[in-house]
Biopython code that builds the backbone (N, CA, C, O; Angstrom):
import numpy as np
from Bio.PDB.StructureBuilder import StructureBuilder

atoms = [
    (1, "UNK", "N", (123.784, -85.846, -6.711)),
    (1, "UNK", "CA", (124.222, -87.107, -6.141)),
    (1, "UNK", "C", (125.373, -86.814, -5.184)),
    (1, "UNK", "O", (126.455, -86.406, -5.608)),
    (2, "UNK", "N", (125.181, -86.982, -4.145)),
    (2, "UNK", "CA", (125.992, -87.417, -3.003)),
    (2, "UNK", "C", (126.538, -88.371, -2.064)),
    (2, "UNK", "O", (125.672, -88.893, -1.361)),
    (3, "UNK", "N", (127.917, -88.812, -1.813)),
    (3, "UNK", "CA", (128.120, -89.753, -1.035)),
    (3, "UNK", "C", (128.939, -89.293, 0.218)),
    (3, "UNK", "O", (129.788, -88.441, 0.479)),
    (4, "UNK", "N", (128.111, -90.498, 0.995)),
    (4, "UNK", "CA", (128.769, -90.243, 2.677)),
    (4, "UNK", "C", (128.993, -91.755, 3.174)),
    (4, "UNK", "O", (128.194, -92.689, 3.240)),
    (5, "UNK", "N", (130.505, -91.664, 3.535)),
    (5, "UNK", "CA", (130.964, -93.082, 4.176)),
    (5, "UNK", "C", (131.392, -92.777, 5.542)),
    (5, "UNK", "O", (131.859, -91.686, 5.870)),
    (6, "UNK", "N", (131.232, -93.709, 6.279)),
    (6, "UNK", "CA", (131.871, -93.789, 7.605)),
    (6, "UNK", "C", (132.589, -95.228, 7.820)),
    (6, "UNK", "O", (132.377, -96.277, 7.213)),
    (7, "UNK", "N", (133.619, -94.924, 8.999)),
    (7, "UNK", "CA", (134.634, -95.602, 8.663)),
    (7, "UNK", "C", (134.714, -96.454, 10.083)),
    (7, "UNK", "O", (134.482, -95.553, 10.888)),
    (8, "UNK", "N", (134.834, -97.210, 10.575)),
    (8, "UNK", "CA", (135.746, -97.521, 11.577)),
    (8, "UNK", "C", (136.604, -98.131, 11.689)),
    (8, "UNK", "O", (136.511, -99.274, 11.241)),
    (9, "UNK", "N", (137.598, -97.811, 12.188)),
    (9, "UNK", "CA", (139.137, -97.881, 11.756)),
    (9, "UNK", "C", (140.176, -98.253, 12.591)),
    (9, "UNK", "O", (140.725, -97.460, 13.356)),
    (10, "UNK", "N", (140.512, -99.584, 12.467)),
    (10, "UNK", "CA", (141.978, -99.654, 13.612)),
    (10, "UNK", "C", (142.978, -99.985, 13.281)),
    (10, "UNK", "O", (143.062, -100.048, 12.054)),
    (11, "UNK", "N", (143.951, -100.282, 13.869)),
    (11, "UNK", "CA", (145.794, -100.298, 13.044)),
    (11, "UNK", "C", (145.411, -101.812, 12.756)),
    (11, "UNK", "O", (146.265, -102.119, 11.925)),
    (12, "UNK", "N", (145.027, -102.359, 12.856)),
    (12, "UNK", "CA", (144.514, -104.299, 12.913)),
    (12, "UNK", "C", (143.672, -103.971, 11.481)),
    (12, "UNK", "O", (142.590, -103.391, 11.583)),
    (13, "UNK", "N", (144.176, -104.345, 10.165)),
    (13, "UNK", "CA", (142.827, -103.932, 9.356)),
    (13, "UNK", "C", (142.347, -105.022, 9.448)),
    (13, "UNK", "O", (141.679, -105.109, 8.418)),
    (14, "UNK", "N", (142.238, -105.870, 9.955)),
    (14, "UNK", "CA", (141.148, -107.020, 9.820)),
    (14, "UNK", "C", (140.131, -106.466, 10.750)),
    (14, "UNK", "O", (139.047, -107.048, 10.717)),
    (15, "UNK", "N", (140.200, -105.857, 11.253)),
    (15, "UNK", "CA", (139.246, -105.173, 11.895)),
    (15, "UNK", "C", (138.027, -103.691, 11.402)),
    (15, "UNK", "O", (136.906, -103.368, 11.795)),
    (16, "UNK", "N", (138.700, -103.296, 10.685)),
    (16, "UNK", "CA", (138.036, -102.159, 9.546)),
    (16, "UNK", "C", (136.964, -102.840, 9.275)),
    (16, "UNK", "O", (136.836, -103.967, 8.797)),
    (17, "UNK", "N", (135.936, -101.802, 9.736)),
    (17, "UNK", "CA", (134.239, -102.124, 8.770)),
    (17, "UNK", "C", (134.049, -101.045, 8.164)),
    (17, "UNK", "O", (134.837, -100.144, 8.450)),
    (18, "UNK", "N", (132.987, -100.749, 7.153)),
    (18, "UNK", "CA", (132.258, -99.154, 7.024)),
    (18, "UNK", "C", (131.027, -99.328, 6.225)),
    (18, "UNK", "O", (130.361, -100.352, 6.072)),
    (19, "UNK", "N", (130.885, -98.408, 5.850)),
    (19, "UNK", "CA", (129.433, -97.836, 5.275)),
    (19, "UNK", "C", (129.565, -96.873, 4.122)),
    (19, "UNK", "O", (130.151, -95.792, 4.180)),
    (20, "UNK", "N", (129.006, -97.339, 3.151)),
    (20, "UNK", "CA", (128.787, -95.680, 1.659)),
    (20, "UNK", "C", (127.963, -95.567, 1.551)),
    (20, "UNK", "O", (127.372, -96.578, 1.172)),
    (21, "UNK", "N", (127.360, -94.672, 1.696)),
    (21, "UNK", "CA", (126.288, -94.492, 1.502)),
    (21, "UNK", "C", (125.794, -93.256, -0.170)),
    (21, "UNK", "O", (126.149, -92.078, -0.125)),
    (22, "UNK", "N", (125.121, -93.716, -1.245)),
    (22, "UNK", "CA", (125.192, -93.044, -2.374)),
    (22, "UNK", "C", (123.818, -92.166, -2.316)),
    (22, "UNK", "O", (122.884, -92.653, -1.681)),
    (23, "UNK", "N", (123.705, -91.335, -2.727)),
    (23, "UNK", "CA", (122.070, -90.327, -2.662)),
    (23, "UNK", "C", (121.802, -89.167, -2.596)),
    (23, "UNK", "O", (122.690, -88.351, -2.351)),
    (24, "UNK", "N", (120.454, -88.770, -2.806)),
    (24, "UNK", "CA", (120.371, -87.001, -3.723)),
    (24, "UNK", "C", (120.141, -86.197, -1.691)),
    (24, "UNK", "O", (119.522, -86.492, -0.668)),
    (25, "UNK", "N", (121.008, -85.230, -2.122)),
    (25, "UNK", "CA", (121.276, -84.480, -0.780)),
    (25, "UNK", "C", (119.977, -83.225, -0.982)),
    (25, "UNK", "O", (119.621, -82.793, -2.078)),
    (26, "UNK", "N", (119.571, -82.919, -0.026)),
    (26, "UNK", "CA", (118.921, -81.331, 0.354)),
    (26, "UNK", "C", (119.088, -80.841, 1.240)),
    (26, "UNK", "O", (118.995, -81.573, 2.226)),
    (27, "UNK", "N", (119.373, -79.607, 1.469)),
    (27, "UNK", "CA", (119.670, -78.858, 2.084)),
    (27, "UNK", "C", (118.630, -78.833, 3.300)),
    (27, "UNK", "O", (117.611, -79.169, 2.697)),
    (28, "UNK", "N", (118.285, -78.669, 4.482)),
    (28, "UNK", "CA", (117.374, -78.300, 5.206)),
    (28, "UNK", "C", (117.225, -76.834, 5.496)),
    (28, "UNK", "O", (118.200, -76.243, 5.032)),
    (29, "UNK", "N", (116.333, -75.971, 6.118)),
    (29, "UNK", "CA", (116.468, -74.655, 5.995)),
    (29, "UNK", "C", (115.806, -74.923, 7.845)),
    (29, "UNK", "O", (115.123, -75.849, 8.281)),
    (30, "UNK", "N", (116.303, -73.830, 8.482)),
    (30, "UNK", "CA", (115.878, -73.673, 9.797)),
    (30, "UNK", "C", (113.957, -72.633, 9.170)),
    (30, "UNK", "O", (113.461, -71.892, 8.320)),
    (31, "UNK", "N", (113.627, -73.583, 10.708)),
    (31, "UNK", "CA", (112.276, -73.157, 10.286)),
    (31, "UNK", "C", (111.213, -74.158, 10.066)),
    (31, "UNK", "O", (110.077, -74.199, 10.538)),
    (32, "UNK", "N", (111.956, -75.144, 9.060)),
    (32, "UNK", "CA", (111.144, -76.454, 8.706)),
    (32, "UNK", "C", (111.036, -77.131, 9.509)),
    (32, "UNK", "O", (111.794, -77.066, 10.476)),
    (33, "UNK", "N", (109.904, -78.182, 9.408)),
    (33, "UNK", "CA", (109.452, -79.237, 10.192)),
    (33, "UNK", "C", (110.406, -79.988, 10.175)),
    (33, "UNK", "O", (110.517, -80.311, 11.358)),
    (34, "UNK", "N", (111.616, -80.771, 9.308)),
    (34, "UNK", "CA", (112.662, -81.886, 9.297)),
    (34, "UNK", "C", (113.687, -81.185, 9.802)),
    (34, "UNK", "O", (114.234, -81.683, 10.786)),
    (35, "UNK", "N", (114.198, -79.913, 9.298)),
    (35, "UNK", "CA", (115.328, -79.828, 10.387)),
    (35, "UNK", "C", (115.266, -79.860, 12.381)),
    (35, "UNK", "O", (116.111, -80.420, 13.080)),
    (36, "UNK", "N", (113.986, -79.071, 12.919)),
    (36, "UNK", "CA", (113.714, -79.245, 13.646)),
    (36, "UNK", "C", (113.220, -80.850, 14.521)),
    (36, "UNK", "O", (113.228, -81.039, 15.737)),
    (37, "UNK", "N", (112.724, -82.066, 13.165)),
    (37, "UNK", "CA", (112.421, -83.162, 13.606)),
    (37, "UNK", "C", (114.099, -83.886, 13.734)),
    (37, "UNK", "O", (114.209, -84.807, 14.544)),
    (38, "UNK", "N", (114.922, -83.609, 13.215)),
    (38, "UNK", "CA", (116.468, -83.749, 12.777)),
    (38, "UNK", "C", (117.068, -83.394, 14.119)),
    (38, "UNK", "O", (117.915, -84.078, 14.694)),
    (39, "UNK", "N", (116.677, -82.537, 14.457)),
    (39, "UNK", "CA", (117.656, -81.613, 15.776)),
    (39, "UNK", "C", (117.187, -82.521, 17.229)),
    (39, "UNK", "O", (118.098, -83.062, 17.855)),
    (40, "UNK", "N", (116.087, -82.630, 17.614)),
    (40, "UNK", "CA", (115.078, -83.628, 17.740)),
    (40, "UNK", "C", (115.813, -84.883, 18.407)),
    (40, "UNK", "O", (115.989, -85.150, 19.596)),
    (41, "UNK", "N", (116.212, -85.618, 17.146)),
    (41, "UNK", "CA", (116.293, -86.788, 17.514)),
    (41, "UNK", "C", (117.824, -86.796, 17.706)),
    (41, "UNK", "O", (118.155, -87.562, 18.612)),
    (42, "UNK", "N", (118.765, -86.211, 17.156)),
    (42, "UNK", "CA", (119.925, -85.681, 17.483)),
    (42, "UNK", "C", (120.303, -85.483, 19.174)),
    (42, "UNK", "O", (121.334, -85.996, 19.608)),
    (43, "UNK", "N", (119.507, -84.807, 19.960)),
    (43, "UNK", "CA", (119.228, -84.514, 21.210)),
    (43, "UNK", "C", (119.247, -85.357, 21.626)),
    (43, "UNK", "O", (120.140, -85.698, 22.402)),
    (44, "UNK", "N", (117.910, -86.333, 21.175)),
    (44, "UNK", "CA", (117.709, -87.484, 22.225)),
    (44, "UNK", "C", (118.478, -88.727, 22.294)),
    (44, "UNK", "O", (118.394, -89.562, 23.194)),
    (45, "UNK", "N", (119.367, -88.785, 21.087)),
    (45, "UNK", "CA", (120.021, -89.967, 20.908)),
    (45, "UNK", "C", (121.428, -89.407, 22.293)),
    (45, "UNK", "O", (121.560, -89.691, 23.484)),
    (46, "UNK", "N", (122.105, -88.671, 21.487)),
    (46, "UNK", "CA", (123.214, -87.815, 22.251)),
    (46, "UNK", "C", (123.085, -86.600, 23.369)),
    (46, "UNK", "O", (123.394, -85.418, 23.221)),
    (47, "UNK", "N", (122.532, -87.259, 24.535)),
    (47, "UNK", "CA", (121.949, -86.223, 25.647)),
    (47, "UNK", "C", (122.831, -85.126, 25.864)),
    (47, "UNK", "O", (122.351, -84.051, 26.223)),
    (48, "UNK", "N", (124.358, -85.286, 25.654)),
    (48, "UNK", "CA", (125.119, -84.011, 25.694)),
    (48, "UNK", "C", (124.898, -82.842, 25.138)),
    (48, "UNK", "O", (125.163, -81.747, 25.634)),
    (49, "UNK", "N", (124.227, -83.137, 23.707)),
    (49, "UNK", "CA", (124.166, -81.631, 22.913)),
    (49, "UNK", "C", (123.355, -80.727, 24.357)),
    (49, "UNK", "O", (123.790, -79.807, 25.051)),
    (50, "UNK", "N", (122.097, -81.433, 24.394)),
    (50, "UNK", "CA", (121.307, -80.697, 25.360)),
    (50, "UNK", "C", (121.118, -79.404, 25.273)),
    (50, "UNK", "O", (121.537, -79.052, 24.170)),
    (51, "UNK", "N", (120.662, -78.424, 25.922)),
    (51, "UNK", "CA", (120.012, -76.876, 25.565)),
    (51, "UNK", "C", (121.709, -76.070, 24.705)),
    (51, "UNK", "O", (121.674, -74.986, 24.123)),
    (52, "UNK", "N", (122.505, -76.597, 24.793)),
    (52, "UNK", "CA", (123.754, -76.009, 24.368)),
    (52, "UNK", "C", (123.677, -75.794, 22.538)),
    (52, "UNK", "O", (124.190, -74.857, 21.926)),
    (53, "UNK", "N", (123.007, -76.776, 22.021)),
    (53, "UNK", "CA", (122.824, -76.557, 20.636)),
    (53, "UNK", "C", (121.275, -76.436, 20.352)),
    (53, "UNK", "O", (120.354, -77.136, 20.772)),
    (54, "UNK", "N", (121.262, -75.241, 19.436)),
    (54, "UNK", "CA", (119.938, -74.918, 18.994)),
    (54, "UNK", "C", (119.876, -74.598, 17.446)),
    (54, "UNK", "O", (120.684, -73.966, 16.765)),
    (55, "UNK", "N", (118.814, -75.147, 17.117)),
    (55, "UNK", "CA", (118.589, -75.102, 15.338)),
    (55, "UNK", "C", (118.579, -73.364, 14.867)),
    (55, "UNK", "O", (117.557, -72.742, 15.155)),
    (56, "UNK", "N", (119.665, -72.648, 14.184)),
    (56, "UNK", "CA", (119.207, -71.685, 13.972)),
    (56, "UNK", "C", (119.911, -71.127, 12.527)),
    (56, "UNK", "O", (120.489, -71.953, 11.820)),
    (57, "UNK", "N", (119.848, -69.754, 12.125)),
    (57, "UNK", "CA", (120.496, -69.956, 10.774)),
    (57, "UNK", "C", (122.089, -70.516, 10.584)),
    (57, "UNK", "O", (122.519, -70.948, 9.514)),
    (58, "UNK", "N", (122.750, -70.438, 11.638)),
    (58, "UNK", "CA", (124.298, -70.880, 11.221)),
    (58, "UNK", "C", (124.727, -72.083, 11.463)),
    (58, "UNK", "O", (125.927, -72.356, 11.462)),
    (59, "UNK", "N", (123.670, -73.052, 11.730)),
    (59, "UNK", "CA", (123.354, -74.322, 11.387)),
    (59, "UNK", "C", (122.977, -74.859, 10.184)),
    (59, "UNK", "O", (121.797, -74.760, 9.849)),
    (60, "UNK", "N", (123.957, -75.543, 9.306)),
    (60, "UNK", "CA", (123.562, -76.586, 8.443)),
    (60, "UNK", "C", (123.672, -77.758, 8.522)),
    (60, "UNK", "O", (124.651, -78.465, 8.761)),
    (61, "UNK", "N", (122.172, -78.086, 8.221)),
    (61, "UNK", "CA", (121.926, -79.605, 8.032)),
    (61, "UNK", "C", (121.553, -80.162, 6.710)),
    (61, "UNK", "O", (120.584, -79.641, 6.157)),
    (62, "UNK", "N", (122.105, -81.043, 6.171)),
    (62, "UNK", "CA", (121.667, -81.772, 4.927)),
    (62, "UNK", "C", (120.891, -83.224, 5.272)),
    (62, "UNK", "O", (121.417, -83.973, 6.095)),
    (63, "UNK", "N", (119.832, -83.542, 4.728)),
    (63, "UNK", "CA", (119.298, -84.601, 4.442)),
    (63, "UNK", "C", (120.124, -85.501, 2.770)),
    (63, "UNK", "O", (120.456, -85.158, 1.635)),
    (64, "UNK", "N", (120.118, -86.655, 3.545)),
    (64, "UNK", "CA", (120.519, -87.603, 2.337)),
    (64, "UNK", "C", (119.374, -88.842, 1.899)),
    (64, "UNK", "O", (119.091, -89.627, 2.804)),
    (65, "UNK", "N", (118.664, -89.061, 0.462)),
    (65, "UNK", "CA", (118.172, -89.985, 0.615)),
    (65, "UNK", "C", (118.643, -91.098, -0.010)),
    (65, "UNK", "O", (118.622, -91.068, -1.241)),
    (66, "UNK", "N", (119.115, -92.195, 0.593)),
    (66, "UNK", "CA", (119.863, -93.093, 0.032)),
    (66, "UNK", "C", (119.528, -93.648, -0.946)),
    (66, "UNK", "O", (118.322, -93.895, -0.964)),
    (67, "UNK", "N", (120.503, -94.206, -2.449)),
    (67, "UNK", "CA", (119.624, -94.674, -3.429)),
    (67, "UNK", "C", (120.350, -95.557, -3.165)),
    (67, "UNK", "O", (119.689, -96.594, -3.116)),
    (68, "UNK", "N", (121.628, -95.772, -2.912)),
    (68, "UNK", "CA", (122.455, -97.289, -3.012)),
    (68, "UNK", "C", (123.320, -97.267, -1.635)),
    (68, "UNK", "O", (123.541, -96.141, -1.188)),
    (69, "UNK", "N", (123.760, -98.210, -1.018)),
    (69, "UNK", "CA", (124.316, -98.480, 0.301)),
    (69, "UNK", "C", (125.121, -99.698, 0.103)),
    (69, "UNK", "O", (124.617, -100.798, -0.124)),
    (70, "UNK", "N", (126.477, -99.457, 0.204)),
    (70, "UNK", "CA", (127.632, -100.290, 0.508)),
    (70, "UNK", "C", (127.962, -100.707, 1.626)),
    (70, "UNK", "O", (127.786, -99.786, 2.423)),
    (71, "UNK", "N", (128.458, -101.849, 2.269)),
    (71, "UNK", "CA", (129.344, -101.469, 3.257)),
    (71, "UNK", "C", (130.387, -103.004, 3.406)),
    (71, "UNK", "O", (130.200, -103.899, 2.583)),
    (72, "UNK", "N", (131.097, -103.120, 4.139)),
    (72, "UNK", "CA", (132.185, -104.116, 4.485)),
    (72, "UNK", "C", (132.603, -104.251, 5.505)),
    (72, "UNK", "O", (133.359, -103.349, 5.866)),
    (73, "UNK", "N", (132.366, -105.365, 6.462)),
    (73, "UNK", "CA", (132.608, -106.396, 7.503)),
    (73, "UNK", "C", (131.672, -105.698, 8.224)),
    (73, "UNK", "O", (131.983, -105.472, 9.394)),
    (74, "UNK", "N", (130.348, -105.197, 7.744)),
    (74, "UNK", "CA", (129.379, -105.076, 9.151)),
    (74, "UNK", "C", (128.591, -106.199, 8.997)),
    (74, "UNK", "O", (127.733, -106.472, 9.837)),
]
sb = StructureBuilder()
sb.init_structure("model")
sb.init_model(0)
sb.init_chain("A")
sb.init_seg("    ")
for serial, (resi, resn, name, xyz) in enumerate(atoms, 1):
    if name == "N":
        sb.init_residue(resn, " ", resi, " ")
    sb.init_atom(name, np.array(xyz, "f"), 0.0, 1.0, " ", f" {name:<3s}", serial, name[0])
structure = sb.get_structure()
């Protein structure tokens, strides 16, 4: 079991929202079809990475699958 929150955050806390996210983590291994489908969409969302990042062993990626999801003022 693993959790991952994100935050966004300003000196105004009435302004603070975020996200928890609770769920069983795996590791991805270069090679596989999901890290490569992962890297993928990573690219296309954020055109900067661009040919500069490539999936290889000194890349880790974890998959999370969410079992429970929190969040506040989204």
């Amino acid at each position: 079991m693993v959790s991952v929150e994100l935050d966004s955050y300003t000196d105004d806390w009435s302004g603070n929202k975020g996200l928890l996210v609770y769920g069983k983590a795996t590791f991805l291994q270069p090679g596989q079809e999901d890290p490569q489908r992962a890297m993928s969409l990573l690219k296309e969302k954020y055109v900067q990475y661009g040919e500069r990042f490539r999936l290889n062993d000194s890349i880790l990626m974890v998959k999370v699958e969410p079992s429970k999801i929190m969040n506040w003022f989204l």
